[in-house]
Each structure stands twice: as C-alpha cells, then as structure tokens.
N, C-alpha and C positions, 0 to 999 in steps of 0.2 A: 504493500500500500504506500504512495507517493504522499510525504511527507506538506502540510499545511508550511504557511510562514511562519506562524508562532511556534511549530517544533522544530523549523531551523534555527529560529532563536534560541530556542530553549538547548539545542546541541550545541551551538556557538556558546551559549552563555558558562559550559563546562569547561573552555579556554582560558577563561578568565581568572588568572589567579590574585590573590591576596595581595594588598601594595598595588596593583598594576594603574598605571594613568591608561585611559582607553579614550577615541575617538572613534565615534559611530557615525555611518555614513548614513544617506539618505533612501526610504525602503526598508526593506526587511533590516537591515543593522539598528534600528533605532526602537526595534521593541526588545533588544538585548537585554535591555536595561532592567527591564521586567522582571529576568529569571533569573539574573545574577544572586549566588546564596548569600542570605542573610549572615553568615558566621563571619565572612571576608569584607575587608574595606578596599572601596574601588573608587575612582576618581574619575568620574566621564566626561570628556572634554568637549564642546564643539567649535568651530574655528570662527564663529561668529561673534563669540566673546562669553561663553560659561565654560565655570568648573566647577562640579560636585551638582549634576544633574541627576534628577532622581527619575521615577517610574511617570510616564504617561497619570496626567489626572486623569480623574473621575470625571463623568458626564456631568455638569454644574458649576463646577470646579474652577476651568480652565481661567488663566489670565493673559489675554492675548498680549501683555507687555513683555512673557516670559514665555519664548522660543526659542527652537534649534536652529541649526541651519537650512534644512529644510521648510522651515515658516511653523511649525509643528509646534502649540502650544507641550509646555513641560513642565516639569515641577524641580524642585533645588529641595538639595538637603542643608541641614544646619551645616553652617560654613563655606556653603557656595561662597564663589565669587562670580564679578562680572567687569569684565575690560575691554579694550578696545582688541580691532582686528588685529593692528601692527604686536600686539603684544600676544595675542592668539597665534599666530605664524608664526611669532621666536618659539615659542612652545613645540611650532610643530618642524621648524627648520632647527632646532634646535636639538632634535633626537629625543624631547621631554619628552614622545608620547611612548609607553611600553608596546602597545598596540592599537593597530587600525584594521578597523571591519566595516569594508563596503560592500555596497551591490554593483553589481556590472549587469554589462547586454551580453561580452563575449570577455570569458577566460581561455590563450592559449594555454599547449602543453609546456611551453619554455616559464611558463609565469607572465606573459604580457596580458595587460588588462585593457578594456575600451569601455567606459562605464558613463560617456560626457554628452556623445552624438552624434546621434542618426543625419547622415547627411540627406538632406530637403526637408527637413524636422527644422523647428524654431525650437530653439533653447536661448536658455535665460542666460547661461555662461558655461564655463568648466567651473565655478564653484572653486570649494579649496584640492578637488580630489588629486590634483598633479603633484600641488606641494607634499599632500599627505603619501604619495604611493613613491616619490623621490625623497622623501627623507625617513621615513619609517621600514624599520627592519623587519619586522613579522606584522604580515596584514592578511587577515583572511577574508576571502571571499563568502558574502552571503545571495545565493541565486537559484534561477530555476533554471535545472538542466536541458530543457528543451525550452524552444520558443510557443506559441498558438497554433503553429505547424504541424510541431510535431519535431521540430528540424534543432537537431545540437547545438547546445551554446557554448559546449567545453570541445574546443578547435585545435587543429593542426598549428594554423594561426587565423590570429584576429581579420577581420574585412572592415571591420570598422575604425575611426578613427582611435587610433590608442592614447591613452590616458598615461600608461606606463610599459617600461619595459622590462621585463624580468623577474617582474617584484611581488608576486603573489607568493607566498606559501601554504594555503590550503585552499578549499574551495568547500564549501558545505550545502548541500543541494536539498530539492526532495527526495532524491535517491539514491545521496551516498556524502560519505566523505572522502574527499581526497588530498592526496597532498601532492606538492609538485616538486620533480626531484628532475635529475637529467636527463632522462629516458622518456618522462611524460607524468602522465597523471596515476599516481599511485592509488588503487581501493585499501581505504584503511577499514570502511564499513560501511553497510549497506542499508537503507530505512528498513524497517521490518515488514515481512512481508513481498519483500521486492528482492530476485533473483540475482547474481552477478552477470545474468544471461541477458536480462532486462536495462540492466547498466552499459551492459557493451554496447548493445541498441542504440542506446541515448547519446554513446561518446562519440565524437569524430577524432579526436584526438588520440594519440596511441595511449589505452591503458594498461594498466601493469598490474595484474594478480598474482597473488602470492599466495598459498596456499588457504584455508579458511579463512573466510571475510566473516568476521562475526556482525552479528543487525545493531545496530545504533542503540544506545542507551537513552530513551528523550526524560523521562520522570528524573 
C-alpha cells in the first residue's frame, strides 16, 4: 500500500535527531514538524526569518503574522526567535543548519535535484532552495515516486531545471526509502505492503537491492 504524505513525514521525522537545527522545505517537508518525538529538542528553521517553529495550529488558531516560507501560517515555541533574511542565509550559508528536507519534481540517481521549475509554469522564484541544497551536507528528499502519469520521478537524470547538483542523500517516497550512493538509488525499505517488484516499476533510475528490504516503520 503506497504511503499518504503525513506517513512520509512521519518516516522523515525518524531522521531527526536530538540537538539537530533542521530546515523544512515547502510541501510534504513542512508537516515534519508534526511527528518529530517529544523526548528530543529540535530547532526548525525557515529562511524567511524563524527559529524554534513549532507544529501546524489548530483550525481557529492560526495568526496570519506568523509564517513559513511557504506563506503557511505556524506556531513558535517558547524561545522562538525572528530576524531578518540576511541573517537567515548566514545560518544557512553558514553550515548552521544540521539538516534540510525538501520536496522536489525530479531526484536523479547521482543526487541532482530540480524542485524550483516547470518550464512554461509561472513561478514566484527559486525561493531559498539553491542556497539550502549548496550549503547543507545531508538533505533529504521528501516526494512522490511517480508523477499523475504514472511516469518516475527518481531519474537516470533530471529534465528539469536543477536546483542542485549532487547533493541529495536520501529520498523518502510513498514506496520506499532510498539513499543515494554511486551506483544509484539504494532500497533501504519498502512502504508496507508494497513489493521490491513494485519499486522497480516506479524507478527509472538504476536501483540497487541488497538482499531483504524490510517495510518501513511509520508509528
């Protein structure tokens, strides 16, 4: 059975360790926030000017003066802060963030990303996603493995314009996890319910099995 968005957060959210500064992209990366465990302290950044973002309010709730960068009202924990963008960028040109989880359209097998724009699409801009995918060392991918087609979004390589080059290190789908190593997309695990036979299907990309894929952990 092919995995919802809120269970790829919820898989994503098991990356997330104690101490970490984390930026959340726009899409599935921004309900992370959600499932992150209560026992660990986590610092969520977004490059529009917060730090210590907390969980999506409640319907009633929301204060349209307190967004992400996506426009997404949000909530702040005790000891948020909030600053400008120049000071948001040192953060992120600066290596401060431990990790970054975005969405894309297309993940190659070398790690190249394309997550900004559909050419004959209007778009608003590239956003912060260049800064973040060139200055942060582990960024995982949060997306869906195929398009409305039907047709693979984890590539040989990208056809869209790329956002970055080389710089993914996993990729967390409805139908699996992967990581990306030199060879291509490695299956670390599979949604439950869903084949490794199923998986191949969906790759274009060369994927790499290794002997039992065990199914994803989401709870």
């Amino acid at each position: 059975m092919a995995l919802g968005k809120e269970d790829i957060a919820k898989r994503i959210a098991k990356e997330v360790k104690d101490g970490y500064f984390v930026n959340l992209g726009i899409g599935i990366p921004t309900l992370v926030a959600n499932y992150v465990r209560d026992d660990i302290s986590v610092e969520f950044q977004s490059e529009n000017g917060v730090l210590g973002m907390g969980p999506f309010p409640y319907e009633g709730e929301e204060d349209a003066d307190v967004i992400n960068a996506g426009k997404q009202t949000i909530t702040t924990l005790p000891g948020a802060s909030f600053f400008d963008s120049a000071t948001s960028f040192g953060m992120i040109r600066g290596q401060h963030v431990d990790l970054t989880i975005l969405g894309a359209m297309e993940v190659a097998e070398n790690g190249d990303i394309a997550n900004w724009k559909i050419p004959g699409k209007m778009v608003k801009g590239m956003g912060g996603a260049m800064d973040l995918v060139a200055s942060a060392e582990n960024i995982i991918v949060a997306m869906m493995h195929v398009n409305k087609a039907g047709e693979s979004k984890l590539l040989k390589r990208c056809t869209l314009p790329l956002t970055g080059v080389g710089c993914v290190k996993k990729v967390v789908t409805e139908l699996a996890v992967l990581e990306i190593v030199p060879e291509g997309f490695k299956l670390l695990e599979r949604a439950p319910g869903v084949s490794v036979e199923d998986i191949k299907k969906a790759t274009e990309g060369n994927l790499i099995v290794e002997g039992e894929i065990p199914e994803m952990v989401i709870a």
